[in-house]
The first five atom37 places (N, CA, C, CB, O) and aatype in JSON, in Angstrom:
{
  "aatype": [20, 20, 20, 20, 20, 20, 20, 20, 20, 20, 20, 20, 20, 20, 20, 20, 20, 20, 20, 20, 20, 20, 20, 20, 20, 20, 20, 20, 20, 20, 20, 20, 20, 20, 20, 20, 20, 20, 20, 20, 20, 20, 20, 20, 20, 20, 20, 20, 20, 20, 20, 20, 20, 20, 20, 20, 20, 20, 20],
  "atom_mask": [
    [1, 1, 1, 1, 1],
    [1, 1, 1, 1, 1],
    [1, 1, 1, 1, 1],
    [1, 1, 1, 1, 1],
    [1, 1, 1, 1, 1],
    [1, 1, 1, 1, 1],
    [1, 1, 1, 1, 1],
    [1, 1, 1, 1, 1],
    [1, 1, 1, 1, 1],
    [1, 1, 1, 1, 1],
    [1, 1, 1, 1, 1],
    [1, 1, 1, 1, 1],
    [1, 1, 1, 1, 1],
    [1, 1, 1, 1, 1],
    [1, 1, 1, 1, 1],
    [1, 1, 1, 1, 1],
    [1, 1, 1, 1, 1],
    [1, 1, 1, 1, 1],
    [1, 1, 1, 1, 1],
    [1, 1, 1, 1, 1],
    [1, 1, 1, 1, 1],
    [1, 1, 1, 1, 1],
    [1, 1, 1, 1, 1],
    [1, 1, 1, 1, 1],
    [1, 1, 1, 1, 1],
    [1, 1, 1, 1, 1],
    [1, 1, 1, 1, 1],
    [1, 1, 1, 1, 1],
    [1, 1, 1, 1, 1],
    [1, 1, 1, 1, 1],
    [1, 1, 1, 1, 1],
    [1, 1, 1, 1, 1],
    [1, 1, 1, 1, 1],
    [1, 1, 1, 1, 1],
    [1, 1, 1, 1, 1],
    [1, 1, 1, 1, 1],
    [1, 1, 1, 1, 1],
    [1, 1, 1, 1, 1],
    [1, 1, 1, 1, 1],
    [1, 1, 1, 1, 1],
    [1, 1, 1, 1, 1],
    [1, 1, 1, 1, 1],
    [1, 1, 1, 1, 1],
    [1, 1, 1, 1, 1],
    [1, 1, 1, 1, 1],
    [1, 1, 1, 1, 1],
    [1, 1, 1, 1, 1],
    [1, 1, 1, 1, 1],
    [1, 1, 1, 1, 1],
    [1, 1, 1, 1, 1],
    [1, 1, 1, 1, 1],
    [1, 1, 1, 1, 1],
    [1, 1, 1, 1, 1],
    [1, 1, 1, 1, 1],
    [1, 1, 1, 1, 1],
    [1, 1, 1, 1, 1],
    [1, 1, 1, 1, 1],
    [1, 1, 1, 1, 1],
    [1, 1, 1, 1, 1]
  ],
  "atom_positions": [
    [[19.76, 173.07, -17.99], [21.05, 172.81, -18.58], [22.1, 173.62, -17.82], [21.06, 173.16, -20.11], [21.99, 174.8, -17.52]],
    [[22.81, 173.08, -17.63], [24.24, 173.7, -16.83], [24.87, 174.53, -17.71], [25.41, 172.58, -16.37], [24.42, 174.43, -18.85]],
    [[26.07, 175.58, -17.54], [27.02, 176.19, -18.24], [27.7, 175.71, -18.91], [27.62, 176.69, -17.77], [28.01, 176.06, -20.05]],
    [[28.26, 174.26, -17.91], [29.21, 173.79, -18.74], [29.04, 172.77, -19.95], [30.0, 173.32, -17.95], [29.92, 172.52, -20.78]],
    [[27.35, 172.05, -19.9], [26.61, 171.39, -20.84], [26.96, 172.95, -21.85], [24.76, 170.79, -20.29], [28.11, 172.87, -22.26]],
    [[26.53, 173.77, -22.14], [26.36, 174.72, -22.9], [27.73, 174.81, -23.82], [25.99, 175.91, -22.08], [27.8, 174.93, -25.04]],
    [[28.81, 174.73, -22.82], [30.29, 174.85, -23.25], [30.91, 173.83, -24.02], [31.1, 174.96, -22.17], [31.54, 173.85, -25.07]],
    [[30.51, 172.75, -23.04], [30.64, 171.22, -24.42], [29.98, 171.25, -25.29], [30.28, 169.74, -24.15], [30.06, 170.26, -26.02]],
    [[29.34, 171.96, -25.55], [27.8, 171.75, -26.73], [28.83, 172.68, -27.79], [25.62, 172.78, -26.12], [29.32, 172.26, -28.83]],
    [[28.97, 173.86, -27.27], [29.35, 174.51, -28.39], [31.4, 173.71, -28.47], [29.01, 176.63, -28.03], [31.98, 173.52, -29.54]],
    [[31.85, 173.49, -27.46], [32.79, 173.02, -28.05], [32.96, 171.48, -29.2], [33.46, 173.01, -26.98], [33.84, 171.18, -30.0]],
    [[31.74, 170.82, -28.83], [31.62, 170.1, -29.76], [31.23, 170.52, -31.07], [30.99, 169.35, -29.38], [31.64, 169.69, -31.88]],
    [[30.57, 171.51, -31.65], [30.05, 172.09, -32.45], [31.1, 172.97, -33.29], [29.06, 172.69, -31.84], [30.99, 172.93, -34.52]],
    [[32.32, 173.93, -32.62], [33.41, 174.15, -33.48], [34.24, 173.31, -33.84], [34.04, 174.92, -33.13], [34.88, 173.26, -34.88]],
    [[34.23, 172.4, -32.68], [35.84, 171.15, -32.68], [35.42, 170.33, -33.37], [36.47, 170.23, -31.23], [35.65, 170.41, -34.57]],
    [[34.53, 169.1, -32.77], [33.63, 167.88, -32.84], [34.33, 167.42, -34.32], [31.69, 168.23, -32.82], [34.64, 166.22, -34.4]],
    [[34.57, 168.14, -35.3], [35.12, 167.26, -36.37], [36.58, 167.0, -36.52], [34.72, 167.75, -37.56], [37.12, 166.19, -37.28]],
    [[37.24, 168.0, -35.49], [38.89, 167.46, -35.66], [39.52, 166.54, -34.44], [39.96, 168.89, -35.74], [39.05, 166.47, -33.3]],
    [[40.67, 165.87, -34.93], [41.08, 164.86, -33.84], [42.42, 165.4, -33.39], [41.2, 163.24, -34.38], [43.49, 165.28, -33.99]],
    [[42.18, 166.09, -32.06], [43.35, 166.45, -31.6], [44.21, 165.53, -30.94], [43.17, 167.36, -30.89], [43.81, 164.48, -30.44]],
    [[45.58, 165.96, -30.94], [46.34, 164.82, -30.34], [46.27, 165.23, -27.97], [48.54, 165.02, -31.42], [46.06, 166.24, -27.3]],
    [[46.56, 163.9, -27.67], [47.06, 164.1, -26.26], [47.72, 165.27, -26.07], [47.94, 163.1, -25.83], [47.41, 166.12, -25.23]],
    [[48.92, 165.35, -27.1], [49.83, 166.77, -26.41], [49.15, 168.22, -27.02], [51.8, 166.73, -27.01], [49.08, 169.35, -26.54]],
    [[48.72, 167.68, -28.2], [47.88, 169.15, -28.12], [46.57, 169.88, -27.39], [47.53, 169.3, -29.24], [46.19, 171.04, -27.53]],
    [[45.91, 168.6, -26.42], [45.2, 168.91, -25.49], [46.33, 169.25, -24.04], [44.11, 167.68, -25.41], [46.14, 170.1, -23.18]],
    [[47.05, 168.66, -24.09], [48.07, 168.82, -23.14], [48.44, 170.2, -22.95], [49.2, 168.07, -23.5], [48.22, 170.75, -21.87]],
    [[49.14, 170.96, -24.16], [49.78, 172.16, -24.6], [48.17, 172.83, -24.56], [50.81, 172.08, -26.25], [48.04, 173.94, -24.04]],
    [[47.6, 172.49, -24.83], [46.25, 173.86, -24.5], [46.03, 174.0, -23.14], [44.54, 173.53, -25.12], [46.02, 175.13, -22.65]],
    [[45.79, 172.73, -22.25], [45.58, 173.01, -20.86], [46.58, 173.6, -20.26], [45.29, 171.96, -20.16], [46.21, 174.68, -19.8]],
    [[47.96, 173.33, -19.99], [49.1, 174.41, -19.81], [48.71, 175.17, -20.12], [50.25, 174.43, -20.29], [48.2, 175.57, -19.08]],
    [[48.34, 176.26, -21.23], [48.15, 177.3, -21.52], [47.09, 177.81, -21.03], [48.23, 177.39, -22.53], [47.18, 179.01, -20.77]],
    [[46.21, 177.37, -20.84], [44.82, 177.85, -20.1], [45.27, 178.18, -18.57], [43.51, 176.5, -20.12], [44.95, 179.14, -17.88]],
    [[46.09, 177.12, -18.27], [46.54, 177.6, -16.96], [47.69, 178.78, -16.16], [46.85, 176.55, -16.62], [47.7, 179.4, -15.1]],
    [[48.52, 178.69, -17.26], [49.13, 179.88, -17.69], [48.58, 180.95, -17.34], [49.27, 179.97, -18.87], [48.96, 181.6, -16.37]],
    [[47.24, 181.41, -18.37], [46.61, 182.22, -18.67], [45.42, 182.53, -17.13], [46.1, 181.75, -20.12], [44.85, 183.53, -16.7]],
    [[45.46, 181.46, -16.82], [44.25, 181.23, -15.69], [44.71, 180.62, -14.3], [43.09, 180.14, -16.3], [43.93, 179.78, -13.85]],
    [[45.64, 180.85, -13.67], [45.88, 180.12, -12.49], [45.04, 180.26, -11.57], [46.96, 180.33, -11.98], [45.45, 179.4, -10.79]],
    [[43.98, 180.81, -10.98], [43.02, 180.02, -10.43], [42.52, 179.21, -10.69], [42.36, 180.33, -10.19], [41.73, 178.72, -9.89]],
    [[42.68, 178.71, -11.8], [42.19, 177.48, -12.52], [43.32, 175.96, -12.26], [42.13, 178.01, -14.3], [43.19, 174.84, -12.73]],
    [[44.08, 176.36, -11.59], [45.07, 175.16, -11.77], [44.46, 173.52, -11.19], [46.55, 175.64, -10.8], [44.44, 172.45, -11.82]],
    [[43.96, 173.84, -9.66], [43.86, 172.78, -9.41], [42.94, 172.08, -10.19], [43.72, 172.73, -8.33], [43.16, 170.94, -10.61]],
    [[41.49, 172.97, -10.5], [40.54, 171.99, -11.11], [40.79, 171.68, -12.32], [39.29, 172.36, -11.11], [40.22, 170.65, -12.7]],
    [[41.57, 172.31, -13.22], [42.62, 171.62, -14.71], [43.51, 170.58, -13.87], [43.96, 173.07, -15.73], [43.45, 169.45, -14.36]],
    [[44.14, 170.67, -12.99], [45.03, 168.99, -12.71], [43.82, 168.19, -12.73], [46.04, 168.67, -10.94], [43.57, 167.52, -13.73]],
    [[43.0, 168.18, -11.67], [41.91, 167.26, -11.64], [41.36, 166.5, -12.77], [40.98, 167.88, -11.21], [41.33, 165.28, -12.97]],
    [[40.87, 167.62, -13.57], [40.68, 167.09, -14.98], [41.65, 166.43, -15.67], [40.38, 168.02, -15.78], [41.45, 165.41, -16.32]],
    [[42.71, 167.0, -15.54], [43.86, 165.73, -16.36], [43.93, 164.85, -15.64], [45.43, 166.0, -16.69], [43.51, 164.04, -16.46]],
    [[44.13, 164.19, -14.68], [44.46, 163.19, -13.71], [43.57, 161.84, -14.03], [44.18, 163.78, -12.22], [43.79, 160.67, -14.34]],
    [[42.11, 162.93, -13.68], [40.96, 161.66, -14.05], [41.01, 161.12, -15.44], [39.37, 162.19, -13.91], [41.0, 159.91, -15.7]],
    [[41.11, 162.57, -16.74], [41.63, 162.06, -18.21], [42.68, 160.62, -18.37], [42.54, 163.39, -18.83], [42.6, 159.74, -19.23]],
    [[43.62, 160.72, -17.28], [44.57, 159.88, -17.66], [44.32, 158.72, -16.9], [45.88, 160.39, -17.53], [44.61, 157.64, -17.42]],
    [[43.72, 158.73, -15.54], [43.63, 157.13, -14.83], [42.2, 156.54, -14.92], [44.02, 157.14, -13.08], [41.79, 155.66, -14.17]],
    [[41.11, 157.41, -16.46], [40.03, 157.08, -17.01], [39.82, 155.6, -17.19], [39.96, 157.75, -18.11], [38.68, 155.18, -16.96]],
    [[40.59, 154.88, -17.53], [40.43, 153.42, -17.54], [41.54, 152.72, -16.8], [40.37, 152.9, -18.97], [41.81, 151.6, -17.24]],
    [[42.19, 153.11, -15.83], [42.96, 152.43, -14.46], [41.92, 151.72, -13.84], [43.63, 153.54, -13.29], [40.97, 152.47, -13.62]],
    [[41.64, 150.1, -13.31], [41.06, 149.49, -12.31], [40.95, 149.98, -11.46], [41.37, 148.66, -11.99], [39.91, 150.25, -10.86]],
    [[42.19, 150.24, -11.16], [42.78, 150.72, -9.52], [42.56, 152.05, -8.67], [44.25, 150.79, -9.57], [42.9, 152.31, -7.52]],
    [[41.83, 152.82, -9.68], [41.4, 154.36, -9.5], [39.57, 154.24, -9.64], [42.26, 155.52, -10.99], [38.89, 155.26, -9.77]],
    [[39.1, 153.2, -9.6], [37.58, 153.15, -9.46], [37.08, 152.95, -8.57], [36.99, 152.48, -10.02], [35.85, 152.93, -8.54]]
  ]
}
């Protein structure tokens, strides 16, 4: 099992029952990055793919 399997596991396990909105995943990743700028590019990445997840044109 990977780290980050471990990390979704438990983030599913505190979160998994609430439905956050777009901007409040939005407003957390800003903040993570904030908090974490070596982290920036691979948080864009992750949003990018989040958002052109069902684009044709990006497969």
């Amino acid at each position: 099992m990977h780290v980050t399997d471990q990390a979704i596991e438990e983030l599913l396990d505190r979160r998994g029952k609430e439905t956050p909105s777009m901007a409040w995943l939005a407003d957390r990743l800003q903040y993570f990055v904030d908090l974490n700028p070596e982290f920036e590019i691979p948080t864009d990445r992750l949003a990018t793919w989040l958002a052109r997840l069902d684009d044709p044109d990006d497969e």
